[in-house]
C-alpha positions in Angstrom: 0.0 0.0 0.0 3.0 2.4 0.9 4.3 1.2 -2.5 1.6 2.5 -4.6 1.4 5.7 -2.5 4.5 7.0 -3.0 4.3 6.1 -7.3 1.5 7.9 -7.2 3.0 10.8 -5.2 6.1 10.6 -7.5 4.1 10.3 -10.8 2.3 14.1 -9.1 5.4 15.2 -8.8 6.5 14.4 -12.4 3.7 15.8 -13.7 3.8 19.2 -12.0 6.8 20.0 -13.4 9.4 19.7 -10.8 7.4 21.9 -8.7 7.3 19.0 -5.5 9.7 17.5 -3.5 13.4 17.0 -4.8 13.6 12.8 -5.7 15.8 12.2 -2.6 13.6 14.2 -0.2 11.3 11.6 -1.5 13.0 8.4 -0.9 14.0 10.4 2.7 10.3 10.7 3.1 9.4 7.4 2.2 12.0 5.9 4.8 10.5 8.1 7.3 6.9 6.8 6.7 7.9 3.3 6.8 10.0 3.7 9.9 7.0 5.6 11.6 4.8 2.8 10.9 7.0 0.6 12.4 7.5 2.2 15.4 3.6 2.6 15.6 3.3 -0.9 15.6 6.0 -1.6 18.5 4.3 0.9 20.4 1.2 -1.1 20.2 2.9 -3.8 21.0 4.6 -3.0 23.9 1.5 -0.9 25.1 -0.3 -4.8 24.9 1.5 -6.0 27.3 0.2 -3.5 30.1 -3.2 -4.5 29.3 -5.2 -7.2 30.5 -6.1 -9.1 28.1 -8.7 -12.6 27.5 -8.7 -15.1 24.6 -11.7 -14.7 23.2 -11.1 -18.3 20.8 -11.2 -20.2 23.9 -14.6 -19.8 25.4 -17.9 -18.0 25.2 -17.5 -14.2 25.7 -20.3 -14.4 28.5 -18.1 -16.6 30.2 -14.8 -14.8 29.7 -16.2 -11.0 30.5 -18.7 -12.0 33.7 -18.0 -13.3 37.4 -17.7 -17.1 36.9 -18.5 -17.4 40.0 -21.7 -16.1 40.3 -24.8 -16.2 38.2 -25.9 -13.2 38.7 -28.7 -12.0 35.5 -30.1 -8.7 35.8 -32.9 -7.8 33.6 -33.6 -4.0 32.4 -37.3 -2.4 31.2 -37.5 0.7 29.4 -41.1 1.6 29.7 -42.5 4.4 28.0 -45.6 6.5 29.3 -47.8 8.4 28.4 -47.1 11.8 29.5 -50.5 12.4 30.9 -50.1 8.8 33.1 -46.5 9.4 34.8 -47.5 10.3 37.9 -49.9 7.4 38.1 -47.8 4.9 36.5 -45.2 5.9 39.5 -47.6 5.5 42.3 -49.1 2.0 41.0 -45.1 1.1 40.7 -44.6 2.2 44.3 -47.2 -0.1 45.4 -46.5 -3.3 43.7 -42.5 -3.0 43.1 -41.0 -3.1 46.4 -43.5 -6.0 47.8 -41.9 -8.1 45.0 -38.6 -7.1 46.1 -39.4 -7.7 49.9 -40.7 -11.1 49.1 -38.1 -13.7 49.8 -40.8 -15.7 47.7 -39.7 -14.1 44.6 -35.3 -14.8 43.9 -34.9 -11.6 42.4 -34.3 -8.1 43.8 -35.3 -4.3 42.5 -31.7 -3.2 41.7 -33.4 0.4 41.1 -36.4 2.6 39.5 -36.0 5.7 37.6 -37.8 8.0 35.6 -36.2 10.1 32.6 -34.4 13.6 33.3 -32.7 14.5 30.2 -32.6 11.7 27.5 -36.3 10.0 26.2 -38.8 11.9 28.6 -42.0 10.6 30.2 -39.5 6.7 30.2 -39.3 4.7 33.2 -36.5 2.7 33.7 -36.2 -0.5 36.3 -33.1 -2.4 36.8 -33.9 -6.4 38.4 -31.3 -8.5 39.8 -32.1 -12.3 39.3 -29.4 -14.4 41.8 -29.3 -17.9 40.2 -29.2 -16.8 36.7 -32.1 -18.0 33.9 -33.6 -20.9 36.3 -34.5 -17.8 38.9 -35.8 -15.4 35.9 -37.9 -18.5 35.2 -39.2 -19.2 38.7 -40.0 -15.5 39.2 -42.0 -15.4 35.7 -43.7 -18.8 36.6 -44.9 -17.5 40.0 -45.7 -14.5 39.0 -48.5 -15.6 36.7 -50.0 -16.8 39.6 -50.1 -13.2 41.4 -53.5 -11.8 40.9 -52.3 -8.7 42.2 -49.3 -8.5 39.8 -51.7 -9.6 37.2 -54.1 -6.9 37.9 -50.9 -4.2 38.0 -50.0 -5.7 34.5 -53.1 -4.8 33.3 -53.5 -1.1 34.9 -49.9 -0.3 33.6 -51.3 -1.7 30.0 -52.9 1.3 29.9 -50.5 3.9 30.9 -47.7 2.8 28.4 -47.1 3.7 24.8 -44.5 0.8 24.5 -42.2 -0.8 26.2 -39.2 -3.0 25.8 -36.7 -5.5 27.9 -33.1 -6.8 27.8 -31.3 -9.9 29.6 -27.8 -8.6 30.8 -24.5 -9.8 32.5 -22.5 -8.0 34.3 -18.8 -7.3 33.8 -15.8 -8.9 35.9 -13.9 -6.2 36.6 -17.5 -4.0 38.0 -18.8 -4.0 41.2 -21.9 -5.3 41.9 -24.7 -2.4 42.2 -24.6 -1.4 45.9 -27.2 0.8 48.1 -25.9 4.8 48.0 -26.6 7.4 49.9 -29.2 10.0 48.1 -29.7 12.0 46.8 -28.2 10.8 43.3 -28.7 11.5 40.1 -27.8 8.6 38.0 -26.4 8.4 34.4 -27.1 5.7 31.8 -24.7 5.4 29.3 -25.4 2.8 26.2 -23.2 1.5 23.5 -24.3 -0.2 20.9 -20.7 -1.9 20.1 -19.9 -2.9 16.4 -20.6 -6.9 16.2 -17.3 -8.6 17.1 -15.9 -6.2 19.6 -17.3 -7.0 23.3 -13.8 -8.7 24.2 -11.7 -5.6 22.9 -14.3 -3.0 25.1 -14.1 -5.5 27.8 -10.2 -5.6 27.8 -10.2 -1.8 28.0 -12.6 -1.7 30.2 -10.8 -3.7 32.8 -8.7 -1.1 33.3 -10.8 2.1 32.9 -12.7 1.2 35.5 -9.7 2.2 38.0 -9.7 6.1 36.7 -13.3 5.9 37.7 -14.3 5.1 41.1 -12.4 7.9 43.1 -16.0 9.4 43.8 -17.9 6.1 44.1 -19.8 7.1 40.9 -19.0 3.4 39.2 -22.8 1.7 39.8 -22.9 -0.9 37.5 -21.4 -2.4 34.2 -24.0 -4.7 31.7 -24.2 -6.2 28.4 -26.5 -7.6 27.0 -27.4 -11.4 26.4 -30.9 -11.5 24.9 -32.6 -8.2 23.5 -30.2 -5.8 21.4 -27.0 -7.9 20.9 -23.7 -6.3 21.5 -25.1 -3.5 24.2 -23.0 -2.3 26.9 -24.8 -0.4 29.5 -22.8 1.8 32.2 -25.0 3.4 35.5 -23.3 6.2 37.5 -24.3 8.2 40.1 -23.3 11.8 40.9 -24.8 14.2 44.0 -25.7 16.6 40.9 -25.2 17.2 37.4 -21.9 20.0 38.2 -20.4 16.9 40.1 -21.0 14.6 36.9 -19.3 17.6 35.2 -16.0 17.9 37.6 -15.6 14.2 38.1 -15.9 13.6 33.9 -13.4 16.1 33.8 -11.1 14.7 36.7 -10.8 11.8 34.3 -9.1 13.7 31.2 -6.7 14.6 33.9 -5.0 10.7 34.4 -2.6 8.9 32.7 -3.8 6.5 30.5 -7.3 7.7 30.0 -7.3 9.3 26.9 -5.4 6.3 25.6 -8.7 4.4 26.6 -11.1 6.7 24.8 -8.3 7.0 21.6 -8.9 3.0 21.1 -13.0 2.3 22.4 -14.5 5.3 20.3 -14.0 2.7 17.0 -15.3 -0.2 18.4 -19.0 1.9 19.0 -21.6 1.8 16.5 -23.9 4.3 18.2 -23.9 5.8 22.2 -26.7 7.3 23.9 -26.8 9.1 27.6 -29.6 9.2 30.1 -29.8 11.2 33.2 -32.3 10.0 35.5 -33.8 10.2 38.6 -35.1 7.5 41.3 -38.6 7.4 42.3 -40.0 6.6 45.6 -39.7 2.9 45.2 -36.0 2.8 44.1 -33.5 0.7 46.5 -30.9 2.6 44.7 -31.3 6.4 46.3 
């Protein structure tokens, strides 16, 4: 490829009369491009060796990017209402939600519940954690057709919504689990829809990201998805306000190696989307 760059540079040359570079500024040129491109690639080589990396031809990438060790599935519900029905849809939510969550009955938990700031408006969004992976989803949905008062909230929310649709995530190795916080919080959704192929690359630089961004405990969650949109990363934060998402975004940009991370993920995304949103009465996560 180099090759057939510089003919075609030389033949430009030729052509406008002597006007270009000298012939041995061009040959010095043409070293200098090749031994720039081979430095490139021993800087990415030696850079590989910082970074942790997984084989992605040995296993499953569910198996190689989430806890092995648990079986965690969560399960996330974008709902949206209609605009004239949010305030209801919230209180029959804050009746019904956190009973399921109570109910040691039920092996799942209510991870969190928020509505829409800035982003889609008049959207609900509820995060479910399922301990025991795909058998507890299934025992929950099983028993759940048996609730006549979930089956009666099914069928009010029916008529609040506009649409609605689901995902069935994992979450990441190198994430924390989604703790309680303090409140008030704003929280930040953050989903990339990743180019098919890539979820072990953003996973390998994701392993260490992660470290430039917990100083202020703002790290929540990491996800991707398993059944719904296929190759979906979702990241949760939480900041006391939207000047602290502001500094601590900032803060970032301001340690070694983090703009290296950004430099090499940005390709790998197919499209990105943000949500700031807040909890609502019933949310576990404040």
């Amino acid at each position: 490829m180099a090759t057939g760059l510089l003919q075609r540079v030389s033949a430009g040359l030729t052509r406008a009369g002597g006007r270009g570079r000298p012939a041995g500024q061009l040959v010095l040129w043409s070293r200098g491009f090749a031994a720039s491109g081979s430095r490139n690639r021993g800087d990415s080589w030696f850079k590989s060796l910082f970074v942790r990396k997984v084989d992605p031809r040995k296993d499953a990438h569910a198996n190689l990017l989430t806890k092995n060790e648990e079986s965690n599935l969560y399960k996330i519900q974008f709902h949206n209402v209609k605009p004239e029905c949010l305030d209801a849809y919230n209180k029959l939510c804050e009746e019904v939600l956190p009973s399921i969550h109570a109910d040691k009955y039920y092996p799942c938990e209510l991870v969190g519940t928020w509505n829409t700031w800035y982003g889609e408006q008049d959207q609900a969004v509820h995060l479910w954690r399922y301990r025991g992976g795909y058998p507890a989803l299934t025992e929950v949905m099983n028993k759940l057709r048996q609730n006549k008062e979930f089956t009666a909230y099914r069928k009010e929310r029916g008529k609040m919504l506009l649409s609605r649709r689901n995902q069935l995530l994992l979450e990441f190795s190198f994430w924390k689990e989604p703790v309680l916080l303090e409140g008030p919080n704003i929280y930040e959704l953050r989903s990339y829809q990743l180019r098919p192929g890539t979820m072990i690359e953003w996973g390998n630089y994701w392993a260490r990201a992660i470290g430039y961004r917990q100083h202020n405990r703002e790290a929540v969650g990491g996800f991707f998805s398993q059944i719904g949109n296929l190759y979906m990363v979702h990241h949760l934060w939480a900041y006391k306000d939207l000047q602290s998402r502001e500094d601590t975004r900032n803060a970032a940009w301001q340690q070694e190696g983090w703009h290296e991370v950004v430099y090499y993920t940005v390709p790998l995304i197919q499209h990105m989307d943000s949500r700031i949103m807040i909890p609502t009465k019933a949310s576990p996560l404040q």
